[in-house]
N, C-alpha and C positions, 0 to 999 in steps of 0.2 A: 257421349261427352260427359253424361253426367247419371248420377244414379237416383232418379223422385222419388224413389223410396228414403233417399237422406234424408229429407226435410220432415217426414213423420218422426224417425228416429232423433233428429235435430228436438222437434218436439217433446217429445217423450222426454228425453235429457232433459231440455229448460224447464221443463215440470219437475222434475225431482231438485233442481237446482231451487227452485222457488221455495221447495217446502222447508229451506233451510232458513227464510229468512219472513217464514209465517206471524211471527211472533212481531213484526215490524207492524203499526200502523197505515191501512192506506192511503196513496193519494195520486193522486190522476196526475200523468206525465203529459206535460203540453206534445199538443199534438198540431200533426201540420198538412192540411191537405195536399201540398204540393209532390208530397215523399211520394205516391206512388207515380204518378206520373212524371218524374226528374227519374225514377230509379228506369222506368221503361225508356229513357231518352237514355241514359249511362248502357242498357241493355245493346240498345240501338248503338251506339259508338265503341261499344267495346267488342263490333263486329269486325272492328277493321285491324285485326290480329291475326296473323298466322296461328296455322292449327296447330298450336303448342303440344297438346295434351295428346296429336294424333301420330300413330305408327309412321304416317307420308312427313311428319317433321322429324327430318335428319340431319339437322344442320349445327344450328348450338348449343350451349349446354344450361336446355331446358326442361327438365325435367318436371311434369305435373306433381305435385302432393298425393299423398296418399288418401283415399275417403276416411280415414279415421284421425288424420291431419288435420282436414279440411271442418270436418264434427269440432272436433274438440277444440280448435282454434273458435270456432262460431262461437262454439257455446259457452269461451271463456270473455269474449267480447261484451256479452250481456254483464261480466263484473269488471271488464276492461283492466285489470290489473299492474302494477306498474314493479316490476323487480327491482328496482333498484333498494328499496328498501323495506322491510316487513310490511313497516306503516300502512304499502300501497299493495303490497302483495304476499303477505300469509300461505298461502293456501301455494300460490303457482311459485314463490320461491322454494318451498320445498320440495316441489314438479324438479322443478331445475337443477337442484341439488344430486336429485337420488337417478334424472336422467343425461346428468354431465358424470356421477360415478359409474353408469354403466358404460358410457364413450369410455374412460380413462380404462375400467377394465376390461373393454375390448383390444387398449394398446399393451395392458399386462401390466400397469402402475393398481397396487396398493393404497399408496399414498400419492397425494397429489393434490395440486391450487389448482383450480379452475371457475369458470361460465360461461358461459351461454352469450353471445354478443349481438351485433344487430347485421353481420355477415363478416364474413372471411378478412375485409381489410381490416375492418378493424381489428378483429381478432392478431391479424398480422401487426397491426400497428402496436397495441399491449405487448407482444413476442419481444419484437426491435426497440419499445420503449424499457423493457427490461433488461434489454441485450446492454444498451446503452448508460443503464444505471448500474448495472455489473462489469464494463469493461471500457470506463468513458476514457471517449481519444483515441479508442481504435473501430477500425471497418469491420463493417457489416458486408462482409459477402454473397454473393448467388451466380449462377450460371447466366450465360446470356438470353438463354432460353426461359429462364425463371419469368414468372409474371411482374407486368411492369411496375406495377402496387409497390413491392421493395424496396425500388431507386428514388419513387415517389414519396412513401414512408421516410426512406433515409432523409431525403434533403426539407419533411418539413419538420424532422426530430433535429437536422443540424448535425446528421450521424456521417461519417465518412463512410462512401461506400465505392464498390467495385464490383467489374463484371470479372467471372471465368470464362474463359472461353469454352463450346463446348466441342465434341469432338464428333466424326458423322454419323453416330448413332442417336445426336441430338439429346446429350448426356452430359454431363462435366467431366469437362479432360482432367483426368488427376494429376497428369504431367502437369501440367498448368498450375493446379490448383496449388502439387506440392509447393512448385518455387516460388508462391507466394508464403503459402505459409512458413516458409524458410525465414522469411524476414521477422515473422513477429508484429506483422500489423493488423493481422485479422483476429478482431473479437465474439464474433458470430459468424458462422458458414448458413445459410438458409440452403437447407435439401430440398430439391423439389417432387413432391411423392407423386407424380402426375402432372409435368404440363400441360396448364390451360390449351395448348397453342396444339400439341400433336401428341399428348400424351405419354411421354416417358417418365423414366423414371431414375432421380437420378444412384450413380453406386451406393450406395450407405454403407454395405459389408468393409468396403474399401476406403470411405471416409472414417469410419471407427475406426480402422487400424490405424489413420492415417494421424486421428486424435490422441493413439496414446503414445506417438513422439511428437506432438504441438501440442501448445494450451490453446482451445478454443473450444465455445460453444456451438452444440449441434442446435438448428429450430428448425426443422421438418415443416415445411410448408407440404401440406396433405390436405387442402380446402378439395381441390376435386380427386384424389384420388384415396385418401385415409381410408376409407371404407371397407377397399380392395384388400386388406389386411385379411378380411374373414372370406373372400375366394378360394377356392380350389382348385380352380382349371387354367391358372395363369402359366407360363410358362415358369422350371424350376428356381432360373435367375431371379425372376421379378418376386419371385413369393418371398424367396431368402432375406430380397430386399426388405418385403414387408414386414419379414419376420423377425426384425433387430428394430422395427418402431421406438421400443419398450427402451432402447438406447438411449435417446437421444432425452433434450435438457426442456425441449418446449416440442409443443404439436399444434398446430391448427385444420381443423378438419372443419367441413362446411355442412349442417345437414342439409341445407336448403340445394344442396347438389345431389349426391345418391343417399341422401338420409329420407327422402319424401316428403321435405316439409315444404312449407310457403315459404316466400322472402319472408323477413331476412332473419336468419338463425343461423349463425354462426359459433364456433367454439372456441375458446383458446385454454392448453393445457398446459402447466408446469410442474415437471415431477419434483423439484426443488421447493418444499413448501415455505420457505422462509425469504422468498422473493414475495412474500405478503406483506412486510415491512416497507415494501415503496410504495406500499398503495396507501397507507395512512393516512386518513388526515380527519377533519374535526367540521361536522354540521351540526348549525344551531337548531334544526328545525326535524330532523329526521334519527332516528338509530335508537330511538325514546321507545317505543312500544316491547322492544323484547332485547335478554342480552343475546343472545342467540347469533349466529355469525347473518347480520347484511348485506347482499349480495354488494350490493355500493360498496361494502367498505374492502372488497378487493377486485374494483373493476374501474376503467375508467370514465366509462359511459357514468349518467346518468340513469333518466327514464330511459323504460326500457321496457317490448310488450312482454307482458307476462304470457298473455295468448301463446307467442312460442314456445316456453318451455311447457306450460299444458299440452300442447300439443304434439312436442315432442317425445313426452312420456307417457303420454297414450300409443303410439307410435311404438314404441320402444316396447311396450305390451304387447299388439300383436304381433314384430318382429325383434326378438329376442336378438341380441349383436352377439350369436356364434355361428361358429365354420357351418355348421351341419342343416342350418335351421333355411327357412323359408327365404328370409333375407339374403341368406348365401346365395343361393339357388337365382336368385334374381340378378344378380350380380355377377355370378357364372353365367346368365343370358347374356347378359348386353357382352360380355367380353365374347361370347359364342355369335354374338350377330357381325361382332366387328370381323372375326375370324373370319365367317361366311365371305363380307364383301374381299375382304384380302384377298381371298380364295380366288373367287370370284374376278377380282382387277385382275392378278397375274395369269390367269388363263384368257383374259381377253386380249390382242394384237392392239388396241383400240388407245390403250391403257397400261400408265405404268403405277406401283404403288410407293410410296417415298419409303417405308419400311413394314417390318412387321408390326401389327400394333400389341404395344405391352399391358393397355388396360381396352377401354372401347373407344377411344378414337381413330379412323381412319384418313389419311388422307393422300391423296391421290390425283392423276391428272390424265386427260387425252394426250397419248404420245403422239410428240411433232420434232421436226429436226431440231429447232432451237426453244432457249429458253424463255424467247420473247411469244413467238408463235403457241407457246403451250399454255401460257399466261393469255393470250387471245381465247384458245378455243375453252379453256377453264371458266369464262367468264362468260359466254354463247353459250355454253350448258348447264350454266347455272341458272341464267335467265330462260332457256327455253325449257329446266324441268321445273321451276316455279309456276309457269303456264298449265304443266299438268299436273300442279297441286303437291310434285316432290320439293319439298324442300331442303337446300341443301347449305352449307355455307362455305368460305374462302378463306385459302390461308396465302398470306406473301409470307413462302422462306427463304433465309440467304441460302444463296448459290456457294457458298465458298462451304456452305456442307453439308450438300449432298453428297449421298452416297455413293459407291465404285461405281454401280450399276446404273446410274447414270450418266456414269463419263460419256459416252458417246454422242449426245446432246448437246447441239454449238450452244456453248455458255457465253450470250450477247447480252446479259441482263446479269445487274448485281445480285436481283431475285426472282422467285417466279413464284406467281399465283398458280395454287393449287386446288381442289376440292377437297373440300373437308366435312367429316359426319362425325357428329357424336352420337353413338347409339345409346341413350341411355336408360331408351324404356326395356324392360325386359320382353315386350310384345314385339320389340326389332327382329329375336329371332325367327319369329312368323313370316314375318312378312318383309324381309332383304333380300329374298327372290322376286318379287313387284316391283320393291323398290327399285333393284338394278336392274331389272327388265329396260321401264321406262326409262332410267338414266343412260342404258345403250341407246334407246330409240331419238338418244336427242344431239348423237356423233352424228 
C-alpha cells in the first residue's frame, strides 16, 4: 500500500527545508496531546474505503498519486502555501508556472494563459466563463455524452446551452452538429477528449474543418483523457484526434486523473493570451509584495493549495510529458489492459462488449435476451465480485445507441446498466487475467 521508507526520505526533505529558515528565532509550537491518538482513530476510519490504490479496483476513475506526489505535497504542507498570490506563495507559484508551461507544451502552445485550479470543473467553469465573455448571447455546446458539469456550468453562468446528439459510436454526430451550427447560435462547442462515462473521443479532425466554414470556439474538454496525447499504441483515429489538441482555443486537462496527483489539481489552458483582460481586477490587501505576474490576477479562484503545484512539478521531474518517456509507457499500459479485458469479453459466450475501447475504459455486460434482464445480471455481478474484493463499477446507457451488434437484444428498457472498468493503474496490465478470471466465476 505504501512505501516506510517515504517517511525517512519525507525526513530528510523537512531537514533541508528547515535550514532555510535557521536564521529565524525560536519558539515552541503549542502542542496537543490529543494529535496522536485522534490521528490513530482517523487511521481507524479511514478503513472503511475501497482498495483504491489496489490492481483488484477496477471500477472508477481512481487513480492513486504518485510517491513523489505524495513527498512533495507533505513537505510542502509544513509551509502550507497559498497560490493565489506571491504574498502567500513565492516559492510554489513559480512551481506552478514552469509545471503549467510544461502541460501547455505537451499540447504544442508556445504561447499561452493558464493555472493550475482546485480540479477540472472549475477549470471547465474559467473555459465557459470565457466562452461567455467572448461571445455573450450565444450557446455553449457539447455532445450528450459530454460530462454533466457543462449543462451545470452553463445555467449557473446564465449561458445558453445545448446538447448534440451523439451517434452509436458514442461520439458527436457531425450531422447534427453541422445543422446547428448552420444557424449561428453556437458560441462554444466543448470537445470531449475522453468521456468520463465510456471513454470516447469526440471527432476533432472533423470539428476543425467544420470551424473554418462557422465562427465558433473549440474548448477541449480533456480533464480525463488530455494526457493520452503523449500515447503510442492508441488506435491510428484516436491519436490523429489527439494530434490536432494544439488546435483548439482553451484545454482542460485534470492531473489529478492520469497526471498522479492527489485531489484536487486541475488545469485550465488558453492559447489566446489576451483573454487576461477579463480576469482583471483590483485588491486592497494582496499583489503588494512583487510586480511579477500573481497567480490571482488571472484566475478566478482565490486561495488556493500551493501543495499542488509543488507537487505537480516534482512529478513532472521524474516523468517528463513526452511520447517516448516513462510516462508514456504507463499510459500505453492501462490502454493495453483495457485492450486485454475487450479481448477477453468478446471471446467470452458469457458477455458482450458495448465497443472497442478508445482510451482505458471498458464497458461491458452479461448477455441476456433483453435489455432489462442484462441490467439485472449487471448488477448480481457487481455485487457478487465486490464480495471477492474485485471492484468494479456501473454504467446506465441509453438504448436508442447502442450499437449494430446489439440489435438482437429485446430492447424493453430506455437503458441498460452495464459494467464498467477504468484501468487506470498501469499494474492493470498484470494482472486483468485474475481480474476477469474472478469476474467469470461470478456469471
Amino acid at each position: 500500500m505504501y512505501n516506510k521508507n517515504a517517511l525517512t526520505l519525507l525526513s530528510k526533505a523537512l531537514a533541508v527545508l528547515s535550514d532555510g529558515f535557521d536564521e529565524l528565532p525560536p519558539f515552541e509550537e503549542t502542542k496537543n496531546l490529543q494529535v496522536e491518538k485522534v490521528l490513530m482513530l482517523v487511521a481507524e476510519k479511514m478503513k472503511n474505503n475501497f482498495p483504491y490504490f489496489h490492481p483488484y479496483y477496477a471500477g472508477q476513475m481512481l487513480k492513486p498519486p504518485h510517491e513523489i506526489a505524495r513527498l512533495a505535497y507533505m513537505l510542502s504542507m509544513w509551509i502550507n502555501p497559498n497560490n493565489h498570490a506571491l504574498d502567500g506563495g513565492r516559492a510554489s507559484s513559480q512551481l506552478e508556472k514552469e509545471a503549467v508551461r510544461e502541460m501547455a507544451g505537451m499540447i504544442g502552445w508556445k504561447r499561452h494563459l493558464g493555472h493550475l485550479t482546485s480540479g477540472g470543473t472549475f477549470a471547465n467553469l474559467e473555459a465557459l466563463w470565457i466562452a461567455g465573455q467572448l461571445h455573450p448571447g450565444k450557446k455553449i455546446a457539447a455532445s450528450e455524452l459530454a460530462h454533466y458539469t457543462h449543462e451545470r456550468i452553463s445555467q449557473v453562468l446564465k449561458l445558453p446551452f445545448t446538447k448534440i446528439a451523439c451517434d452509436e459510436n458514442g461520439t458527436m454526430d457531425l450531422h447534427k452538429l453541422e445543422k446547428l451550427l448552420k444557424r449561428g447560435t453556437i458560441g462554444t462547442l466543448v470537445v470531449t477528449m475522453g468521456t468520463t462515462g465510456i471513454g470516447t473521443v469526440d471527432p476533432l479532425p472533423e470539428i476543425i474543418a467544420l470551424q473554418k466554414k462557422y465562427t465558433f470556439r473549440i474548448h477541449l474538454d480533456a480533464a480525463y483523457g488530455g494526457y493520452f496525447r503523449l500515447a503510442d499504441q492508441l488506435s491510428l483515429s484516436t491519436m490523429r484526434k489527439f494530434a490536432l489538441m494544439q488546435k483548439a482555443d482553451s484545454i482542460v486537462i485534470d492531473p489529478h486523473k492520469h497526471g498522479l496527483q492527489p485531489y484536487g489539481c486541475g488545469c485550465i489552458l488558453f492559447k489566446d493570451t489576451t483573454v487576461g483582460k477579463f480576469y482583471k481586477h483590483q485588491s486592497p490587501y494582496t499583489y503588494f509584495s512583487s510586480k511579477n505576474l500573481h497567480l490571482g490576477e488571472i484566475s478566478l479562484e482565490c486561495s488556493r493549495a500551493g501543495a499542488a503545484a509543488v507537487s505537480l512539478w516534482a512529478t513532472q521531474k521524474i516523468f517528463p510529458l513526452s511520447r517516448k518517456g516513462e510516462f508514456s509507457k504507463r499510459l500505453n499500459d492501462s490502454h493495453k489492459a483495457a485492450m486485454k479485458l475487450y479481448e477477453m469479453i468478446n471471446a467470452h459466450p458469457g458477455f458482450i462488449a458495448l465497443q472497442r475501447p478508445e482510451l482505458d475504459i471498458v464497458i461491458w455486460a452479461p448477455l441476456e435476451k433483453s435489455l432489462s434482464a442484462m441490467s439485472r445480471s449487471s448488477k448480481n455481478i457487481f455485487k457478487k465480485a465486490a464480495k471477492k474484493n474485485i471492484h468494479l463499477a456501473m454504467l446506465n446507457y441509453p438504448a436508442k445507441l447502442l450499437p449494430k451488434h446489439w440489435k438482437n437484444i429485446i430492447c424493453d428498457d430506455s437503458q441498460v446498466t452495464c459494467l464498467r472498468s477504468c484501468l487506470m493503474k498501469p499494474e492493470h496490465v498484470d494482472w486483468i487475467d485474475e481480474i476477469w478470471r474472478m469476474v467469470v466465476s461470478c456469471l
